[in-house]
C-alpha positions in Angstrom: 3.3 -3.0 -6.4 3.4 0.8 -5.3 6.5 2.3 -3.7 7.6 6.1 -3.3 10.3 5.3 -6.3 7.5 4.2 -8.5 5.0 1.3 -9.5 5.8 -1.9 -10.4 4.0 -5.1 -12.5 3.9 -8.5 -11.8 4.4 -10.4 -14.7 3.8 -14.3 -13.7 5.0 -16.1 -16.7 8.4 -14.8 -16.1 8.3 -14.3 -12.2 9.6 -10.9 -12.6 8.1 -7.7 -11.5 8.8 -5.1 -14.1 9.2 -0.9 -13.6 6.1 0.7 -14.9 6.8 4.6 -14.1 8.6 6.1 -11.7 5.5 8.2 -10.1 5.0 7.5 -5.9 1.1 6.7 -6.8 0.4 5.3 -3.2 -1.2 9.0 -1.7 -4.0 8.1 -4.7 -4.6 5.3 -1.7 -4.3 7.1 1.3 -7.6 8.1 2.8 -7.0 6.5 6.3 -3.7 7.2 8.2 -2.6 3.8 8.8 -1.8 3.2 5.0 1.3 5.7 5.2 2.2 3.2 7.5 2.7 0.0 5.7 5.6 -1.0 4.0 4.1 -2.6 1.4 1.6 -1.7 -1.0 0.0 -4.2 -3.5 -2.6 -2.9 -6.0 -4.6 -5.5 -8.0 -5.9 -4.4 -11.8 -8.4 -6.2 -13.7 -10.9 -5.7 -16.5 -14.3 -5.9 -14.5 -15.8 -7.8 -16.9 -15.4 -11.4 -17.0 -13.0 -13.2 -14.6 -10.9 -10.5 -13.5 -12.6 -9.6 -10.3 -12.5 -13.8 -9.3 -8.6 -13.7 -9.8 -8.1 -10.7 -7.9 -10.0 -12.0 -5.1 -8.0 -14.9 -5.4 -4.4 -13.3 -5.4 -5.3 -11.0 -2.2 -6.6 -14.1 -0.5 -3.4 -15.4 -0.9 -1.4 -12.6 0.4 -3.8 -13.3 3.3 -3.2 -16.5 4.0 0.9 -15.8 3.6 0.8 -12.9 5.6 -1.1 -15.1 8.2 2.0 -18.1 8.4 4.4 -15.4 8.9 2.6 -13.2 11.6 1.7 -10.3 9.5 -1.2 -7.9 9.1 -3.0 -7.0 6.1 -5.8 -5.9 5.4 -7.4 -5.1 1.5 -9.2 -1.8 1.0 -11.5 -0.6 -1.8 -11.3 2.9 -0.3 -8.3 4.3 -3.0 -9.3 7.0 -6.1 -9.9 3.8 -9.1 -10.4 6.6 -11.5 -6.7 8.9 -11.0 -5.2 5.3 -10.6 -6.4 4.1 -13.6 -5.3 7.5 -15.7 -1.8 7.5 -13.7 -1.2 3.7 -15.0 -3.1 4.2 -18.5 -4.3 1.2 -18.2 -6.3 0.2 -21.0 -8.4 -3.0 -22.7 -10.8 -2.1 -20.2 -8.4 -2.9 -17.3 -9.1 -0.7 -13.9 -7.6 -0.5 -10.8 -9.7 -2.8 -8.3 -8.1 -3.1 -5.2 -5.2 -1.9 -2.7 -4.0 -3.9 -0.2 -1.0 -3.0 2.8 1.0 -5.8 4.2 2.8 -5.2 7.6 3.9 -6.2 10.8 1.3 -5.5 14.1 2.2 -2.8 15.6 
């Protein structure tokens, strides 16, 4: 998860989203206006090998189907800067960022 304090990890054996850094990463996303917008930002990371893209396809399906039963709007968006994202989190093990996706209320 991205936020202006910092980025955050979901870790699901736990259930616990853990602090990562501390740097607002979400202008390496912003290349349409709306996304300034939205008050949350998910991004998914995956090695793109493998499974990895299957279960992040999966996981933002989901946050569609939520966002749908509670009247939101989201929409998932390929158009962010993989590369700077990638160095910011220094990701490794071949992991990448993959995929941003805003979740908000209709304007």
């Amino acid at each position: 998860m991205l936020t202006t304090e910092g980025t955050w990890r979901y870790e699901g054996k736990d259930n616990t989203l853990v602090k990562v850094n501390d740097k607002n990463l979400i202008p390496l996303c912003v290349q349409q206006d709306f996304v300034n917008k939205a008050p949350l930002h998910l991004l998914y990371v995956a090695k793109e090998e493998g499974w990895g893209a299957a279960h992040v396809g999966s996981a933002y399906q989901n946050v569609y189907l939520y966002a749908a039963s509670k009247g939101m709007q989201t929409v998932i968006r390929g158009m962010i800067d993989r590369e700077a994202l990638t160095k910011e989190l220094e990701l490794t093990d071949g992991k990448k960022a993959m995929l941003h996706q805003v979740v908000g209320y209709a304007e």
